[in-house]
C-alpha positions as CSV (number, residue, x, y, z in Angstrom):
1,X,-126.5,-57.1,130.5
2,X,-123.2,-56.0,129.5
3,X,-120.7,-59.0,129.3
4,X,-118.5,-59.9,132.3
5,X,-114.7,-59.7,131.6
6,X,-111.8,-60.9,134.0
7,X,-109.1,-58.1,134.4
8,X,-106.6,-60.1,131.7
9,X,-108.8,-59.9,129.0
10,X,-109.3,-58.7,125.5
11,X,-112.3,-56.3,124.8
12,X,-113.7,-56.4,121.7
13,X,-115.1,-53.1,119.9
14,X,-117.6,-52.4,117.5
15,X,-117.8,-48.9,115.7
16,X,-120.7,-46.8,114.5
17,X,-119.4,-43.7,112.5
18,X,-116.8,-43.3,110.3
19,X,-116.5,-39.7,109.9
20,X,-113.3,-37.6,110.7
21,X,-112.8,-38.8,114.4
22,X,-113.0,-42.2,114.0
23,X,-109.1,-42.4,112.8
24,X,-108.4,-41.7,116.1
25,X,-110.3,-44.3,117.8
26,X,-109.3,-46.6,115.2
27,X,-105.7,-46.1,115.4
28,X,-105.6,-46.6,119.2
29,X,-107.9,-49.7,119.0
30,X,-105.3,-51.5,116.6
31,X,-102.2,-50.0,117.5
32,X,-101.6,-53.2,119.7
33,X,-100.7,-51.0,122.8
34,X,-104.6,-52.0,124.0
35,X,-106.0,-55.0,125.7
36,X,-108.3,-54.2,122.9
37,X,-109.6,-56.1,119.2
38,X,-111.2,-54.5,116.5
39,X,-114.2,-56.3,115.1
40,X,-116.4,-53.9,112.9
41,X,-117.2,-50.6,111.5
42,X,-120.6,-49.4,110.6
43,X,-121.8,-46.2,108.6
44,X,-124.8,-45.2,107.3
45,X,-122.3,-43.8,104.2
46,X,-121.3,-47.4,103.0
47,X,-118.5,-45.9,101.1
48,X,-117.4,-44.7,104.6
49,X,-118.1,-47.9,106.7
50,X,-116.3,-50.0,103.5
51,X,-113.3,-47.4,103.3
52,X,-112.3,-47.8,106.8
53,X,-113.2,-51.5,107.0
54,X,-110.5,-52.2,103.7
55,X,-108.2,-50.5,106.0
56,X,-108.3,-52.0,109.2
57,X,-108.9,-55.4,107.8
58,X,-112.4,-55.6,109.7
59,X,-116.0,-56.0,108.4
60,X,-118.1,-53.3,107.5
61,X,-122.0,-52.4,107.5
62,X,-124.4,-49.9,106.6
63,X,-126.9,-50.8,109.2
64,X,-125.4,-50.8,112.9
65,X,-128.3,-53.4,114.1
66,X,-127.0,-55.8,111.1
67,X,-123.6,-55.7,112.6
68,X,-124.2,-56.1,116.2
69,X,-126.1,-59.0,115.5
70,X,-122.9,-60.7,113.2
71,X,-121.0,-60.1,116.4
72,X,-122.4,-61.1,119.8
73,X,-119.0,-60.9,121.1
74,X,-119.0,-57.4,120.9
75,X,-118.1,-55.8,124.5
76,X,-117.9,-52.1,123.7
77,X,-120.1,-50.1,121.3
78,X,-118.1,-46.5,120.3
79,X,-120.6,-44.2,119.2
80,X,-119.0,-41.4,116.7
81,X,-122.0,-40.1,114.7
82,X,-123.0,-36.7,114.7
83,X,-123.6,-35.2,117.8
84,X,-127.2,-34.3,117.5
85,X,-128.0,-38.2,117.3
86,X,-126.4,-39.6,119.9
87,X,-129.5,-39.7,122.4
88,X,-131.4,-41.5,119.5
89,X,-128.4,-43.9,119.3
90,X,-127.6,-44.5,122.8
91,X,-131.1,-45.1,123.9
92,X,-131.2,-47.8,120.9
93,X,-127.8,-49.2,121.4
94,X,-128.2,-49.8,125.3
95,X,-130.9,-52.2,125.0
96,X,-128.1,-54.8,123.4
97,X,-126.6,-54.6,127.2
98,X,-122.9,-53.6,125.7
99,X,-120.8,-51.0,127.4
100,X,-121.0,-47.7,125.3
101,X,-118.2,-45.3,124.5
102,X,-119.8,-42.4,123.1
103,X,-117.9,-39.1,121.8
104,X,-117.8,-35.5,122.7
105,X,-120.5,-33.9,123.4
106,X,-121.9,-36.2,125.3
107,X,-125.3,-34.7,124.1
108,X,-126.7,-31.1,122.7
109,X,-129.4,-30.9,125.5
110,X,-129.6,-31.9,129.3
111,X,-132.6,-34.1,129.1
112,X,-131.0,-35.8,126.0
113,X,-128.3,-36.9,128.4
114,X,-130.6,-38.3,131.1
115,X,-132.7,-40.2,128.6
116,X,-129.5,-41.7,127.8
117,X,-128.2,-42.5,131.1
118,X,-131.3,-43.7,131.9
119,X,-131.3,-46.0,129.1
120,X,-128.1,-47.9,129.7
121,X,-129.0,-48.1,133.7
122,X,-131.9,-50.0,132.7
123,X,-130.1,-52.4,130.5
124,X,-127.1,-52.3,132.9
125,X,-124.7,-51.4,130.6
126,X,-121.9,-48.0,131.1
127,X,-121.8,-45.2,129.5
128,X,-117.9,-43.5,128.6
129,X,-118.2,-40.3,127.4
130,X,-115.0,-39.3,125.4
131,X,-112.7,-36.2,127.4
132,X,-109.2,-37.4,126.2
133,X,-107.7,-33.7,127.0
134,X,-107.8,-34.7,130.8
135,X,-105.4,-37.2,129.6
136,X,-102.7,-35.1,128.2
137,X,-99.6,-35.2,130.6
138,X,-99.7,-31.2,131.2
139,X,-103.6,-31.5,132.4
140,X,-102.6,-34.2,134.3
141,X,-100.1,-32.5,136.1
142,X,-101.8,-29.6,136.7
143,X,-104.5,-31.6,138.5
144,X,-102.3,-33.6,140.5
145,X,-101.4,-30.0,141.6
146,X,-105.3,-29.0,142.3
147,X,-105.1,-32.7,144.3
148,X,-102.2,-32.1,146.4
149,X,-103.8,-28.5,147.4
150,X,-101.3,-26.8,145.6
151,X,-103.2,-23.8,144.3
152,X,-105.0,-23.1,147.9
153,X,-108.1,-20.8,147.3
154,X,-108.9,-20.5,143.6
155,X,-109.0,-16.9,141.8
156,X,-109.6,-17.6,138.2
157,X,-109.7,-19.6,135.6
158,X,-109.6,-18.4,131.8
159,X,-109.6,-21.0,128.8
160,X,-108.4,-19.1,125.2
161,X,-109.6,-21.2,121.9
162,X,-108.4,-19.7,118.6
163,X,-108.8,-22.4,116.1
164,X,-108.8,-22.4,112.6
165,X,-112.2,-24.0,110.4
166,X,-113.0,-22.9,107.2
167,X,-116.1,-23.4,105.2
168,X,-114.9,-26.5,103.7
169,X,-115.0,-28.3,106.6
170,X,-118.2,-27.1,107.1
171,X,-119.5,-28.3,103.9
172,X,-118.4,-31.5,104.1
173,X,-121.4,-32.8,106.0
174,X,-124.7,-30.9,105.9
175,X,-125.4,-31.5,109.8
176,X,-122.1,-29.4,110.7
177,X,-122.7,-26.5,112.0
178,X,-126.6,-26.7,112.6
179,X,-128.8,-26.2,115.6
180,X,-130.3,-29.2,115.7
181,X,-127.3,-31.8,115.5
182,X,-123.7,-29.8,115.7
183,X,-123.9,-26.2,117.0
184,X,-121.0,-24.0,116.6
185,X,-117.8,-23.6,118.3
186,X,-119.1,-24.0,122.0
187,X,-120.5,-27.4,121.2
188,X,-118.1,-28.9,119.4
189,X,-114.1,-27.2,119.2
190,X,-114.2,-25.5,122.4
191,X,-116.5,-28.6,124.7
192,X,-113.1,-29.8,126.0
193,X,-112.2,-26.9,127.4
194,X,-114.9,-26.6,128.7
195,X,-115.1,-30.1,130.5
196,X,-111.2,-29.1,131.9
197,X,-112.6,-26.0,133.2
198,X,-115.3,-26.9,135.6
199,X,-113.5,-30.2,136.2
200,X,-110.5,-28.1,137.9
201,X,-112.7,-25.1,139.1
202,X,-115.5,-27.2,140.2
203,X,-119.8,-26.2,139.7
204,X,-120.6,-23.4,138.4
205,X,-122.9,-21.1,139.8
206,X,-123.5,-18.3,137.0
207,X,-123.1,-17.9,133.1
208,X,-122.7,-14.9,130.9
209,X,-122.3,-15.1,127.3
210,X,-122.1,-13.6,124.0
211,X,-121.5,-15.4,120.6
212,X,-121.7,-14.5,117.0
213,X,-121.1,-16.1,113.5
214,X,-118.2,-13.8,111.9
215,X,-116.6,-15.7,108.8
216,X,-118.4,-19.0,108.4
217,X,-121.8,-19.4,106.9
218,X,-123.5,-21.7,109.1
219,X,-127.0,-21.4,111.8
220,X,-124.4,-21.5,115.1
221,X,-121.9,-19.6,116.4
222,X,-118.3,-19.6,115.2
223,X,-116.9,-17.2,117.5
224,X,-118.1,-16.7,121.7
225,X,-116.9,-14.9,124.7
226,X,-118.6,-15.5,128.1
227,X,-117.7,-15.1,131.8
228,X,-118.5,-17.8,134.7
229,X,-118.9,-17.2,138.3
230,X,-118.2,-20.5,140.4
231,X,-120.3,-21.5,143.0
232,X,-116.6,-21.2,144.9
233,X,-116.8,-17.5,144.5
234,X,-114.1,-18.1,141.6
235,X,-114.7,-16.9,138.3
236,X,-113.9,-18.2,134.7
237,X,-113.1,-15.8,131.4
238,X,-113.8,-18.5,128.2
239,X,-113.0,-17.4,124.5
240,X,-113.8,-19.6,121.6
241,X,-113.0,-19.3,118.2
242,X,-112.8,-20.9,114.8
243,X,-112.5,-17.9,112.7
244,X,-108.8,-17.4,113.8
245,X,-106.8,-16.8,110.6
246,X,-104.7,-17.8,109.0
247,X,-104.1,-21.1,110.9
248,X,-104.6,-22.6,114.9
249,X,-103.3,-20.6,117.3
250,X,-104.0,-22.1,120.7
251,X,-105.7,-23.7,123.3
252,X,-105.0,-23.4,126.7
253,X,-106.2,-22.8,130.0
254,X,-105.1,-20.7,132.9
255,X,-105.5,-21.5,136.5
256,X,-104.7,-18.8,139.0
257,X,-104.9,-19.5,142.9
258,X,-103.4,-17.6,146.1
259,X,-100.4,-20.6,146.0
260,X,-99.6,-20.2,142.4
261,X,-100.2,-20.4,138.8
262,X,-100.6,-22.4,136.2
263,X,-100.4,-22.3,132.3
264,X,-101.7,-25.5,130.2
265,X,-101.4,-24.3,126.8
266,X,-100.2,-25.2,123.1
267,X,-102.4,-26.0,120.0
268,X,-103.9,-28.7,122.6
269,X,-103.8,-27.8,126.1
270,X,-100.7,-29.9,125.6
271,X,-97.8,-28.4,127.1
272,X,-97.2,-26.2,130.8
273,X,-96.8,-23.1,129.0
274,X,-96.2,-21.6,132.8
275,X,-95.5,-23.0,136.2
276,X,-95.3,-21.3,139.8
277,X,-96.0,-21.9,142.9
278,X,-95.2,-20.3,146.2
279,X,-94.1,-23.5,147.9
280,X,-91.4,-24.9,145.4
281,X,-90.7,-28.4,144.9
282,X,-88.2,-29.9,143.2
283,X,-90.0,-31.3,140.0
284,X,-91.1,-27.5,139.6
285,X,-87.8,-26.1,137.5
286,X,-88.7,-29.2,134.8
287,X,-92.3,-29.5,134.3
288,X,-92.0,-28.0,130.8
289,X,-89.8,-30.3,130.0
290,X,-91.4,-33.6,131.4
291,X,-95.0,-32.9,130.9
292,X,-95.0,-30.5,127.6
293,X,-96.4,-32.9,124.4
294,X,-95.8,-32.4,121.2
295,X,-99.3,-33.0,119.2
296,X,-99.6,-33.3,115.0
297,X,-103.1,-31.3,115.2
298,X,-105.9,-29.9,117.9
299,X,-107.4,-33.6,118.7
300,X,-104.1,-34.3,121.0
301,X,-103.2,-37.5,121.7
302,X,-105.2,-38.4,124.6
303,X,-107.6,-41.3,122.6
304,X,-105.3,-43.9,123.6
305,X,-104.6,-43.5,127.2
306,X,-108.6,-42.6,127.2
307,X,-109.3,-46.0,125.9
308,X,-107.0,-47.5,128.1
309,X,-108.9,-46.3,131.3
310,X,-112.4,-47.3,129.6
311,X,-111.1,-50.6,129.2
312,X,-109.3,-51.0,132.7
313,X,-112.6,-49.5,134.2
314,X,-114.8,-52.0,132.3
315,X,-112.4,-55.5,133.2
316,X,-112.1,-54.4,136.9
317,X,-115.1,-52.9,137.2
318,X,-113.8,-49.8,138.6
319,X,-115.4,-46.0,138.3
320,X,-114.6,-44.3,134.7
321,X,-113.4,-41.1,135.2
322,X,-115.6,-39.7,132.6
323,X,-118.7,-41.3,132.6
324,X,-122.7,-40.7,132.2
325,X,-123.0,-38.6,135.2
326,X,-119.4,-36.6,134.2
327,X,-120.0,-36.0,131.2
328,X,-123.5,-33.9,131.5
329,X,-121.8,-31.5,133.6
330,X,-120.4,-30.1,131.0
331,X,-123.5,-30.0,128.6
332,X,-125.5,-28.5,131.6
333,X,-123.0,-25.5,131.3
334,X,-122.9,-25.5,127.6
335,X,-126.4,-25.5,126.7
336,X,-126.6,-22.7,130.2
337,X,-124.0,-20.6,127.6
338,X,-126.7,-21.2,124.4
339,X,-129.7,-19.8,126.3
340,X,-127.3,-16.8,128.0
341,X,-126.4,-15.9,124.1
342,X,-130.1,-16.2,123.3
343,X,-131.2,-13.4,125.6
344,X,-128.5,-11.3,124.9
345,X,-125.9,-11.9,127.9
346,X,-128.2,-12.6,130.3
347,X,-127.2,-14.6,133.8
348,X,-128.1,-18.0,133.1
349,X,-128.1,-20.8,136.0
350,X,-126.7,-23.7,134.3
351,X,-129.0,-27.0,135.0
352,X,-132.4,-25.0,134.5
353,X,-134.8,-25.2,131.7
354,X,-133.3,-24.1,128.5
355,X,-136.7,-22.1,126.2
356,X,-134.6,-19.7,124.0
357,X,-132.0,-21.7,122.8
358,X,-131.9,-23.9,119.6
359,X,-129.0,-26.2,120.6
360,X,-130.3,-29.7,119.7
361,X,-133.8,-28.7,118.6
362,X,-134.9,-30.6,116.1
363,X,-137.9,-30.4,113.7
């Protein structure tokens, strides 16, 4: 069973992948704002695992089952490997009965997500499932805004990703940018946006998309354009891209409603690019000011304060606000948006069986 902790203390973390996002997670765990303590990294790249361990003054392994077993006192397993193995780690981690923090996307197919919730039910451990954009201060206004009723009767919602990857950062890792354990720009740039999207506009009833790979030489997509009909009678417009040249453009989300309007934009849905309502209130004429972030690249800065609420969750055993249950939502969509771009634009109802597309297949 997962340990027990009083609200006052320290948990103690254990990491498993030491790829590019684990600076993130590791800079939040030791930047000493956290009721949180570092105790080791693993990576089936030792050089990885040993390069990060020198750094942060912790011990490092190649074998994650090695590690765990050095430290008992381990309270929180973060799971960073590639995407397309997070079922097969999940399911294995859980039956150590620690809590497990596991990164975006939660999965690459539905079922993979239910075997892992599954998995940590029956070991009684949680499952956290990375979303730190709802964390930024300009999501979090505008939700407080969806909250207080603000918007009244939805109209729209459009998200607008124009990133920049280039085949570099594809070739750094042979799994990037395959079917079976990355997919393209859907799964893994734009996944965010897509969480923020049905998390302010609520399920989704219908899915249209189109995709194509334009500049990169990978299997997925780099480049998709769909349209989403709410269950609300709402509908979505979402454009993803990493082939935007000659550097990142944006990422930001619109929210339209009979009361008012809403811009999230920036690099990283990180600053309230526009702000109207018809019902003013006096915060209104500074929101760009007080809730605008300033961000060094597209991951944000939301780790931290998304740690923070894992950790508060865990020592007062409160909800998460992302956890198993949340965080399939959004895969039930995405892998809804694979099958639609597998039969050409078809309607797709997100949450059935997925036969056409190749998203998390593996051989």
């Amino acid at each position: 069973m997962a340990p027990s902790k009083d609200s006052s203390s320290v948990l103690n973390f254990a990491l498993i992948g030491c790829g590019r996002i684990s600076e993130k997670h590791l800079t939040a765990l030791t930047s000493g704002k956290l009721p949180a303590k570092l105790i080791a990294v693993a990576d089936i790249d030792e050089s990885k695992a040993k390069a990060k361990g020198e750094k942060y003054g912790v011990p490092h392994y190649r074998d994650y089952h090695e590690m765990l077993d050095a430290h008992p006192e381990v309270d929180v397993i973060s799971v960073l490997t590639p995407s397309g193995y997070h079922v097969d780690h999940v399911v294995d981690l859980a039956r150590y009965g620690k809590n497990i923090l596991v990164e975006k996307p939660m999965a690459l197919r539905v079922e993979h997500c239910d075997a892992m919730i599954e998995a940590c039910r029956k070991n009684g451990c949680r499952l956290f499932v990375v979303k730190q954009n709802r964390f930024n201060p300009a999501v979090v206004a505008a939700r407080k805004a969806l909250e207080d009723s603000r918007f009244g009767k939805m109209v729209m919602a459009t998200v607008c990703v124009r990133w920049r990857r280039d085949q570099a950062y594809y070739d750094q890792a042979a799994w990037r940018g395959t079917w079976a354990l990355d997919g393209g720009v859907l799964s893994q740039q734009a996944t965010h946006h897509l969480d923020l999207m049905q998390w302010f506009m609520g399920p989704v009833e219908t899915v249209q998309c189109q995709a194509a790979t334009r500049l990169m030489n990978i299997e997925a997509e780099d480049t998709a354009a769909a349209i989403l009909k709410f269950k609300s009678g709402a509908l979505g417009i979402f454009e993803a891209t990493v082939a935007t040249r000659p550097k990142d453009m944006c990422g930001t989300m619109s929210l339209l409603g009979e009361g008012g309007s809403v811009v999230v934009g920036g690099i990283a849905v990180n600053e309230i690019a526009h702000w109207e309502f018809e019902k003013k209130r006096p915060e209104d004429a500074d929101m760009r000011k007080t809730h605008s972030q300033q961000v060094a690249s597209v991951y944000g800065n939301g780790h931290e304060p998304y740690i923070a609420t894992v950790i508060d969750a865990i020592r007062n055993n409160r909800p998460g606000l992302v956890e198993g249950a949340e965080g399939k939502k959004s895969i039930e969509i995405l892998t809804a948006l694979y099958e639609s771009a597998a039969l050409g634009g078809a309607p797709v109802v997100p949450g059935q069986p997925i036969t056409h597309a190749r998203i998390g297949l593996r051989q």
